[in-house]
C-alpha positions in Angstrom: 77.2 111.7 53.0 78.8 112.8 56.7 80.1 116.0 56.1 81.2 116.2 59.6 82.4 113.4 62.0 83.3 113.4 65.7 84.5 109.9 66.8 84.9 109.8 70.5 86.0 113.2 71.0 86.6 114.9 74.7 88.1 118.1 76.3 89.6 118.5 79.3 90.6 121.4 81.1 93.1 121.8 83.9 93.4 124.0 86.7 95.9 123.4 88.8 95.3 119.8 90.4 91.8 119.8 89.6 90.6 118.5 85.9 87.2 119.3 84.2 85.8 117.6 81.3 84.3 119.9 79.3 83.0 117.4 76.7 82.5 114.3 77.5 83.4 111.5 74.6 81.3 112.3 71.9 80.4 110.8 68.7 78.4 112.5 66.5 77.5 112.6 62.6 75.7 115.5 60.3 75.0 114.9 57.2 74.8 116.8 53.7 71.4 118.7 53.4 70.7 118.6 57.6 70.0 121.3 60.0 71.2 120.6 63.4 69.9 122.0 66.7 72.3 121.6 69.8 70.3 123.4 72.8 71.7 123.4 76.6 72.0 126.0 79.2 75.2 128.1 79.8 78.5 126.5 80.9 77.2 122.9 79.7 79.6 122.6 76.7 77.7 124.0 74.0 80.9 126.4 72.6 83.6 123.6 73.6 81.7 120.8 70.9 81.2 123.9 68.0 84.9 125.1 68.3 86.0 121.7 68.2 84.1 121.0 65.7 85.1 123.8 63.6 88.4 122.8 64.2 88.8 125.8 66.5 90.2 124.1 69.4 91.8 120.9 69.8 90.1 117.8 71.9 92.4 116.2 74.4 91.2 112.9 72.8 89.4 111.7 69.5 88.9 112.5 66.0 87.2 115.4 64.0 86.9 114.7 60.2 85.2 117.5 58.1 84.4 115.7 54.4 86.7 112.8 55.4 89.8 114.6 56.6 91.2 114.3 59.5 91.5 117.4 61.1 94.0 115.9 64.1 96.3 114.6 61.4 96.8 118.0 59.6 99.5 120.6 60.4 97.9 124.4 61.4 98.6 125.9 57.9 96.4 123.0 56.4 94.2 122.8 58.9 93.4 126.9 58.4 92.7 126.3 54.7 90.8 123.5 55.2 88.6 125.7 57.7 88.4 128.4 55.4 87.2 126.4 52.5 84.8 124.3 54.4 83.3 125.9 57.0 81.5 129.5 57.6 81.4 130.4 61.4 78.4 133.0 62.6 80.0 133.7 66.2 77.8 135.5 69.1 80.6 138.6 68.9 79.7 138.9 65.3 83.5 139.2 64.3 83.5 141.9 62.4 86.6 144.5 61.2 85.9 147.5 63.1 87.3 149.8 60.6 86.0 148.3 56.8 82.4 148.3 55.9 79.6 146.0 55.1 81.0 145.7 51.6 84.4 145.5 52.4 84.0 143.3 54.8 82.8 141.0 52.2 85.4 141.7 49.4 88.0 141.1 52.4 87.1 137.2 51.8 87.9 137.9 48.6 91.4 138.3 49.3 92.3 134.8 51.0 89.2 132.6 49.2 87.5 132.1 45.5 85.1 131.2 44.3 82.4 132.8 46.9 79.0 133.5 45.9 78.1 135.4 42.5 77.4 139.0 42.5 73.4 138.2 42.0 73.7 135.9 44.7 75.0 138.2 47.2 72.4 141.0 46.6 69.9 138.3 46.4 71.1 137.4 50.1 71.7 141.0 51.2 67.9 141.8 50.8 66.8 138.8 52.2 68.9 139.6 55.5 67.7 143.0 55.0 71.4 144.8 55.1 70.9 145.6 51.1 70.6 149.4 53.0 74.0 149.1 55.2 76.9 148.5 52.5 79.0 151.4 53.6 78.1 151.7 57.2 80.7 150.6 59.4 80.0 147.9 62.6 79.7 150.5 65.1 77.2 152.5 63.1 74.8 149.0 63.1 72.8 147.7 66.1 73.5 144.7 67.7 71.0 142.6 65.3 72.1 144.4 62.4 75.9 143.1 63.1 74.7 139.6 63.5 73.1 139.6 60.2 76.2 141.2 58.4 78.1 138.3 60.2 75.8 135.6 58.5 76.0 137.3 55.3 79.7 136.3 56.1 79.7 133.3 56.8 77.3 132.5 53.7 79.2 134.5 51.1 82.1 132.0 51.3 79.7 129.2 50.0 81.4 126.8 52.8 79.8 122.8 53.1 79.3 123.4 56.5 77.9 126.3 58.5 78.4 126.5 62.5 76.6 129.4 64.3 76.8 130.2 68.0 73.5 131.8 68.9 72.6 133.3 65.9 69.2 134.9 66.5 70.4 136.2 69.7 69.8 139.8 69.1 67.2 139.4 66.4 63.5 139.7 67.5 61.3 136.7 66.1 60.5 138.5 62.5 64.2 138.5 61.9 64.9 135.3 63.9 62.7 133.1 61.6 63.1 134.9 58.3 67.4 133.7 59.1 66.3 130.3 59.9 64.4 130.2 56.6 67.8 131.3 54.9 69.8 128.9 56.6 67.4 125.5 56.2 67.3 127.0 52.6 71.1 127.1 52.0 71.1 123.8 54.0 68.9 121.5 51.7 68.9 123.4 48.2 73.1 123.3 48.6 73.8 120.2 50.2 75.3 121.5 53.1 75.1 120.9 57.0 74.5 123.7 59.7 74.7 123.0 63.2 73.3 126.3 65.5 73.9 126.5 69.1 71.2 127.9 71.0 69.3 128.5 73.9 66.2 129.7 71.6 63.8 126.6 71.6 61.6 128.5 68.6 64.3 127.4 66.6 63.5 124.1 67.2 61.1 123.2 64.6 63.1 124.1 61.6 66.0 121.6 62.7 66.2 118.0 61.4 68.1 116.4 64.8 68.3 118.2 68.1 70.8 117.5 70.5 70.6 118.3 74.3 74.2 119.1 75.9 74.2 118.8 80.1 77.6 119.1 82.0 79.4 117.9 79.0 77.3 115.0 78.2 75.9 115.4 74.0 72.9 113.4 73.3 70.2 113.1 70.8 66.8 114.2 71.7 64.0 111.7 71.2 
């Protein structure tokens, strides 16, 4: 079942006179239970396909369907909700509010979304993200790793079908690094859900059904 759809999607930005395709047309399907790898180097259009994907940003041309809507079709209010219920983001700024912490960070979702993970469930995942220790510390009392994996714990706790994350081992030395890939392809196949991470760390690589190389815009499936 394609949980996520891109039917000959592009971007293009203008400035000035000049135009530059961001993202060439793209089609591209993920499935229920697979872990995606899309790898490139900087500038080649790695952030333009997740947030358009996510329904973040709008492609000048094509189609993005997310469990068989249409996100082009929908007005922004629906469009939000639909995001919200379907999708957890783990972005490279970590997105955190500055002044609520850890735990209210988490009971903030709780506010604008049911039905999010049980309470065993989310001290389950706390201690395997290792942040079971930083419930009341706020973000600028956490390190730069610590922040990303608060931001994961995020993105899980909404129990979304699909999970996009922008470099999320970034910070995280290769310990933490793997031990959050072995979260994420767990979520992934036990739940049914697809995750797609962005990255420019190839030791991700073998826990990822598909990878996808992105160059100047140009999506295609590695061999």
């Amino acid at each position: 079942m394609a949980l996520l759809e891109l039917k000959e999607v592009n971007k293009v930005f203008k400035s000035g006179k000049t135009e530059i395709e961001a993202l060439k047309p793209t089609n591209f399907i993920a499935e229920a239970g697979e872990l995606i790898a899309v790898i490139g180097p900087s500038g080649s259009g790695k952030s333009t396909f997740l947030t358009i994907a996510g329904g973040l940003q709008t492609p000048s041309n094509g189609d993005v369907l997310i469990n068989g809507n249409n996100l082009i079709d929908l007005k922004e209010k629906k469009r939000a909700s639909l995001r919200l219920k379907e999708i957890g983001f783990v972005l490279q700024s970590s997105n955190l509010v500055p002044f609520l912490t850890v735990q209210q960070q988490m009971k903030l979702l709780d506010k604008v979304k049911k039905d999010n993970l049980r309470e065993d469930q989310l001290e389950q995942m706390y201690d395997s993200l290792g942040i079971g220790e930083l419930l009341n510390s706020f973000p600028s009392d956490l390190s730069g790793g610590q922040r990303q994996r608060v931001a994961i714990a995020k993105a899980l706790y909404t129990d979304p079908s699909i999970i996009l994350a922008d470099e999320p081992t970034a910070s995280l030395d290769s310990d933490r690094a793997f031990e959050v890939m072995d979260m994420l392809k767990a979520a992934t196949k036990q739940n049914k859900k697809t995750t797609i991470v962005v990255t420019h760390d190839t030791r991700l690589i073998d826990y990822c059904d598909k990878v996808y190389k992105i160059t100047d815009g140009l999506l295609k499936l590695e061999a």
